[in-house]
Backbone as a chain_set.jsonl record, in Angstrom:
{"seq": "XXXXXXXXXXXXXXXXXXXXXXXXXXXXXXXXXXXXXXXXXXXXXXXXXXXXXXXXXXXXXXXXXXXXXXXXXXXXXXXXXXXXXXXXXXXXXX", "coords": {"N": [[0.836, -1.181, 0.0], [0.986, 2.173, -0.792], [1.843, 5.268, 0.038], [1.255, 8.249, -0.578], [0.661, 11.476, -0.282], [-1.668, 13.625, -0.966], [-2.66, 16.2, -2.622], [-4.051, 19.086, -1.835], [-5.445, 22.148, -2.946], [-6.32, 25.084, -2.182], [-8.153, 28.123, -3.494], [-8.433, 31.499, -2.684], [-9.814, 34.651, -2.298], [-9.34, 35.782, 0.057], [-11.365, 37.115, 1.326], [-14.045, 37.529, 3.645], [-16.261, 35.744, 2.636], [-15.258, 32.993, 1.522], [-14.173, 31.985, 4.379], [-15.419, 30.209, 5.44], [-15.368, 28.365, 3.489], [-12.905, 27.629, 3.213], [-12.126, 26.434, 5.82], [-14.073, 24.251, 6.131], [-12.615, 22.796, 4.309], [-10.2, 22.671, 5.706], [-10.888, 21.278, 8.347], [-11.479, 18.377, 7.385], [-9.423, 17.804, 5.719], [-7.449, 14.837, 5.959], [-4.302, 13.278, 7.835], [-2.88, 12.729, 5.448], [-3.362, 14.337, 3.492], [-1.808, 17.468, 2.078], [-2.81, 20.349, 2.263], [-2.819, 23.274, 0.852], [-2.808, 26.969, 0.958], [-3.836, 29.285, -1.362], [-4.428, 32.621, -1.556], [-5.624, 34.788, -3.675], [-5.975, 38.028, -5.178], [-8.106, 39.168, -7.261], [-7.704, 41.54, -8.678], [-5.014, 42.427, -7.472], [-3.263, 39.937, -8.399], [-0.729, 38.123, -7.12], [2.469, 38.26, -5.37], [4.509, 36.827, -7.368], [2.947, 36.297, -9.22], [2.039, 33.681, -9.732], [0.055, 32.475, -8.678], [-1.964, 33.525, -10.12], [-1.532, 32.296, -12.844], [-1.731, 29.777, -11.951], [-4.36, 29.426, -11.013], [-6.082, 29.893, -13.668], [-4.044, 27.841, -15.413], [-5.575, 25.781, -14.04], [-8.188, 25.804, -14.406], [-9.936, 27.766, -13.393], [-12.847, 30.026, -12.129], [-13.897, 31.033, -10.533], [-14.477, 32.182, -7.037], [-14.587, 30.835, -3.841], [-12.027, 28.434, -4.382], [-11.378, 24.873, -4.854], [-8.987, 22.615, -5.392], [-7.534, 19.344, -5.888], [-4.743, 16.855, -6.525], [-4.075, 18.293, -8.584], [-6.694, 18.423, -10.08], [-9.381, 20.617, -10.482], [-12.41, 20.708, -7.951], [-15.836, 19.634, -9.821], [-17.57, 20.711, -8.279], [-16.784, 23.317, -8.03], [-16.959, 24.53, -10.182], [-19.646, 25.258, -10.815], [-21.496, 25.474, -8.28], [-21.486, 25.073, -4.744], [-18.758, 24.694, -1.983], [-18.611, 21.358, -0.793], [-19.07, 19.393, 2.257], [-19.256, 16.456, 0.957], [-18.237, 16.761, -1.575], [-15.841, 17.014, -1.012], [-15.089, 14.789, 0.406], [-15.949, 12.619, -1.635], [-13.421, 13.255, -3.632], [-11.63, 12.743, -2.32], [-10.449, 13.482, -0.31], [-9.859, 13.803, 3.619], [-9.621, 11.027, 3.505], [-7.522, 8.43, 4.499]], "CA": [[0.0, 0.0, 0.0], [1.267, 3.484, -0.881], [1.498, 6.406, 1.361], [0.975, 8.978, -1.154], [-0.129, 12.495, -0.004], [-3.076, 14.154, -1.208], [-2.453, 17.518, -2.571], [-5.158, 19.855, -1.984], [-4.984, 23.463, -2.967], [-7.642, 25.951, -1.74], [-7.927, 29.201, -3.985], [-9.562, 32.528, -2.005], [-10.111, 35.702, -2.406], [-9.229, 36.433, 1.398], [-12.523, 37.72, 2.126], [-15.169, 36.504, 4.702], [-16.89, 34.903, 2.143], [-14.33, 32.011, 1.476], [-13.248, 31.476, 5.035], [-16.24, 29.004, 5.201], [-14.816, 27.319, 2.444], [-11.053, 27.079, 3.873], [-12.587, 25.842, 7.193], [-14.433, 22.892, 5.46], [-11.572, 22.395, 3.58], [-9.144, 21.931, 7.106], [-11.252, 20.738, 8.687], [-12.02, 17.726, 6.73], [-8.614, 17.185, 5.813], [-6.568, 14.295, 7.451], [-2.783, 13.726, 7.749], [-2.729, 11.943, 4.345], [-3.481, 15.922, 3.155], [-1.308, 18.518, 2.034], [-3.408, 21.388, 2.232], [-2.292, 24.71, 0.812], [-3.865, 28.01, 0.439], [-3.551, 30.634, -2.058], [-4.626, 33.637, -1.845], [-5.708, 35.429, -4.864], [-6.807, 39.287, -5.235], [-8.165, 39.481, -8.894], [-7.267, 43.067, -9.143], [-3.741, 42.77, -7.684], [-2.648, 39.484, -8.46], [0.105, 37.749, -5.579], [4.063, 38.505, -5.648], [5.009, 36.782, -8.34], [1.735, 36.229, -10.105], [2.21, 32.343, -10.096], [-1.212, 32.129, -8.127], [-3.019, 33.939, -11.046], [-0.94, 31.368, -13.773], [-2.295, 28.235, -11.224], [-5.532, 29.45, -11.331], [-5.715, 29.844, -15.045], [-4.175, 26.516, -15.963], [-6.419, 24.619, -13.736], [-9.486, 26.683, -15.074], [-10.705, 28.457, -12.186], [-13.063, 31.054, -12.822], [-14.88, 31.946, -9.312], [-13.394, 31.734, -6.057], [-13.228, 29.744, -3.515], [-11.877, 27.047, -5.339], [-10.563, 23.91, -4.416], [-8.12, 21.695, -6.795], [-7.319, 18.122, -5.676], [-4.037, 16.86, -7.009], [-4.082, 18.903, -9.782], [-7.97, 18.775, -11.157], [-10.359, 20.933, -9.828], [-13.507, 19.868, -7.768], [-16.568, 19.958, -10.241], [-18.623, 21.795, -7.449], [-16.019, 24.958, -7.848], [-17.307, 25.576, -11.599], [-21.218, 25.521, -10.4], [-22.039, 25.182, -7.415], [-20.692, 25.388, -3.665], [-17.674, 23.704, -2.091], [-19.627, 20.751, 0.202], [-18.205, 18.195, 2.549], [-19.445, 15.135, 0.179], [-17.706, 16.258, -2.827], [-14.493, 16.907, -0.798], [-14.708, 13.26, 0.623], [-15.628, 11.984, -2.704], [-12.413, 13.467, -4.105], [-10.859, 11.441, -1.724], [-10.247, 14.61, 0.704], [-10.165, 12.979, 4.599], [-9.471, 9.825, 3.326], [-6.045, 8.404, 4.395]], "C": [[0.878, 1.24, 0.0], [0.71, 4.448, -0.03], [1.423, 7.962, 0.601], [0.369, 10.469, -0.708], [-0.935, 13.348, -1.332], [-2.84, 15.568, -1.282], [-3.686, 18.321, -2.662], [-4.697, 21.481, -2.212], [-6.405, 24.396, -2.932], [-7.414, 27.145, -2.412], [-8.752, 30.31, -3.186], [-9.164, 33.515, -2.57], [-9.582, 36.848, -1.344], [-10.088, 37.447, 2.223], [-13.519, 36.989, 3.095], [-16.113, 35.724, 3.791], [-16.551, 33.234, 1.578], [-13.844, 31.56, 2.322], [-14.021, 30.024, 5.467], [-15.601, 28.073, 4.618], [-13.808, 26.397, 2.724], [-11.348, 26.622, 5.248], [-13.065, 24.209, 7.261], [-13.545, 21.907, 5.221], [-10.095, 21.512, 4.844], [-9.452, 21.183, 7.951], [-11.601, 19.088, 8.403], [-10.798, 16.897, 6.096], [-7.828, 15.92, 6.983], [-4.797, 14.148, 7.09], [-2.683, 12.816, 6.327], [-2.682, 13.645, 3.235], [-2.616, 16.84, 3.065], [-2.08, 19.708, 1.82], [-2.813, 22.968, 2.202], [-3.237, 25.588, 0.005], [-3.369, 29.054, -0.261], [-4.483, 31.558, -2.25], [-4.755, 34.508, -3.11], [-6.671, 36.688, -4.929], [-6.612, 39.615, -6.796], [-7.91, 40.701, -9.173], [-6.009, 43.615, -9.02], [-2.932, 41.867, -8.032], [-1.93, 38.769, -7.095], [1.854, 38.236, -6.402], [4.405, 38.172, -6.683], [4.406, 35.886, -9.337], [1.266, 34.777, -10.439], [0.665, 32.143, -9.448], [-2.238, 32.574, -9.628], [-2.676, 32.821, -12.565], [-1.53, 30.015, -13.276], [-3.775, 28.102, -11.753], [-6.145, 29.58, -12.812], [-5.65, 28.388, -15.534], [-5.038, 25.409, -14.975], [-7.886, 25.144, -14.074], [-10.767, 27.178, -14.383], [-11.123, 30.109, -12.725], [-13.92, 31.803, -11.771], [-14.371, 31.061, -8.084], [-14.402, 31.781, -5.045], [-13.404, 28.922, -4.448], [-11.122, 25.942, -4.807], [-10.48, 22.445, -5.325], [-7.495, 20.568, -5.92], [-6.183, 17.498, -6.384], [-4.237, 16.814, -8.761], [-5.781, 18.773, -10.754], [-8.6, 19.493, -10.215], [-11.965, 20.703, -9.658], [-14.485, 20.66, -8.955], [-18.027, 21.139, -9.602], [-18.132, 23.535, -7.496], [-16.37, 25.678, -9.183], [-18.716, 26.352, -11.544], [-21.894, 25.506, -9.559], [-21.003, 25.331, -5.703], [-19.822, 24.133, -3.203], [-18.648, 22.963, -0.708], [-18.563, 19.271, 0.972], [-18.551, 16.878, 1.475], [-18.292, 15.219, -1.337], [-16.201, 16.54, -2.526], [-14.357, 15.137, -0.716], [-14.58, 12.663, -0.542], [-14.619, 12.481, -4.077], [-11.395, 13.217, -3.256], [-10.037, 12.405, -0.073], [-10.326, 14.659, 2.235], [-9.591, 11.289, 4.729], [-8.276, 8.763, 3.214], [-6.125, 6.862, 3.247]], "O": [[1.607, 1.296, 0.99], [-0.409, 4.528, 0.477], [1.563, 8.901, 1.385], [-0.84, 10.431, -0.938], [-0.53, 13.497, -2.485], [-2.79, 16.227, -0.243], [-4.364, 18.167, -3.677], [-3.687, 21.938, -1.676], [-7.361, 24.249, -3.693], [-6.313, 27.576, -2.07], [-9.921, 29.968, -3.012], [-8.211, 33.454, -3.348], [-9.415, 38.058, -1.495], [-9.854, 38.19, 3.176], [-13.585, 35.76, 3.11], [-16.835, 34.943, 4.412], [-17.437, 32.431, 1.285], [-13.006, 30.704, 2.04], [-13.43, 28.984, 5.755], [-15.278, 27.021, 5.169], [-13.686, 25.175, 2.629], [-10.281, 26.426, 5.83], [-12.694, 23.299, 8.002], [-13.497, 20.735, 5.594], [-9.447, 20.466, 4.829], [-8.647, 20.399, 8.453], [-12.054, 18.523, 9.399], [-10.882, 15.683, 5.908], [-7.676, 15.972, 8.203], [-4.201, 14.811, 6.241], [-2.045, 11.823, 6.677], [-1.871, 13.792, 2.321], [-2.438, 17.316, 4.186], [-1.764, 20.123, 0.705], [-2.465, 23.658, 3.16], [-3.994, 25.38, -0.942], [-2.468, 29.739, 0.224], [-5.367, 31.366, -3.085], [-3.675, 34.937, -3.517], [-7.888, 36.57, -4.787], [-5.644, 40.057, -7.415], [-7.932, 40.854, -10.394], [-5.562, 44.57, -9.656], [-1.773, 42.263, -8.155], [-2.549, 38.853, -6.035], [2.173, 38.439, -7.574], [4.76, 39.13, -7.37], [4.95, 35.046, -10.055], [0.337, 34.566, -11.218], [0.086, 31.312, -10.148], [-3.148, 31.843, -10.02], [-3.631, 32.604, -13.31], [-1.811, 29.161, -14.118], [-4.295, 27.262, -12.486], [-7.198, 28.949, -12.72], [-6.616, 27.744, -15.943], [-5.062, 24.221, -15.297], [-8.732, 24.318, -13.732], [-11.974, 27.092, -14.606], [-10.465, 30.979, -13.295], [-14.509, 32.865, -11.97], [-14.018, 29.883, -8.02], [-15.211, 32.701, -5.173], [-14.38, 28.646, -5.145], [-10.075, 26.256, -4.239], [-11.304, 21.627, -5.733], [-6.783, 21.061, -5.046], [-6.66, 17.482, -7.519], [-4.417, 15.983, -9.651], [-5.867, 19.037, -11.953], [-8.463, 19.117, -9.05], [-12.738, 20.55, -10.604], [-14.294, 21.848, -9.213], [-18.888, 21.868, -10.095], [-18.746, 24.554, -7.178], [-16.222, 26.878, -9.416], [-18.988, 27.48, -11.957], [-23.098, 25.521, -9.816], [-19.834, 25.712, -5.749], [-19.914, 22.991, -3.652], [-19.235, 23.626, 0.148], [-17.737, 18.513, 0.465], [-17.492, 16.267, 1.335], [-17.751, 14.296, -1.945], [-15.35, 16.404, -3.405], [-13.743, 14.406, -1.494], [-13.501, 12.15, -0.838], [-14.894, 12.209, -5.246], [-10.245, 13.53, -3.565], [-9.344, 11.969, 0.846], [-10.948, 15.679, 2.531], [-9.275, 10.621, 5.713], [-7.998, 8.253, 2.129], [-5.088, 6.361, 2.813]]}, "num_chains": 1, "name": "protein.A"}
């Protein structure tokens, strides 16, 4: 059996409307989880813009978003981020 970690990547906005999201998101994780958050302000970008290039090639178009090693969940294009479709992207699940 492989011990593989679980890359999760949480995209925000850094407003109160996403901390819901990133709460879910830590919550829900377990130690099988790499959980990292980026920050993204669509008007300024981050330091060295690689957050706005992430978000882009994984084809994020409304934030929060949350990308699972490397695809992003189908609930982040239409709909809200929910504990079921973290678990069933394997999100908790050592």
């Amino acid at each position: 059996m492989t011990n593989k970690r679980r890359k999760v990547e949480v995209f925000t906005a850094g407003c109160q409307t996403c901390e819901p999201a990133v709460q879910l998101v830590k919550d829900q994780a377990c130690e099988s989880c790499e959980v990292r958050q980026s920050t993204i302000l669509l008007n300024q970008g981050c330091a060295t813009n690689e957050c706005r290039q992430k978000a882009k090639a994984y084809g994020i178009e409304r934030l929060p978003a949350v990308v699972v090693d490397g695809k992003l969940l189908d609930c982040c294009r239409v709909g809200a981020i929910t504990k079921e479709k973290l678990v069933a992207a394997g999100v908790g699940k050592a």
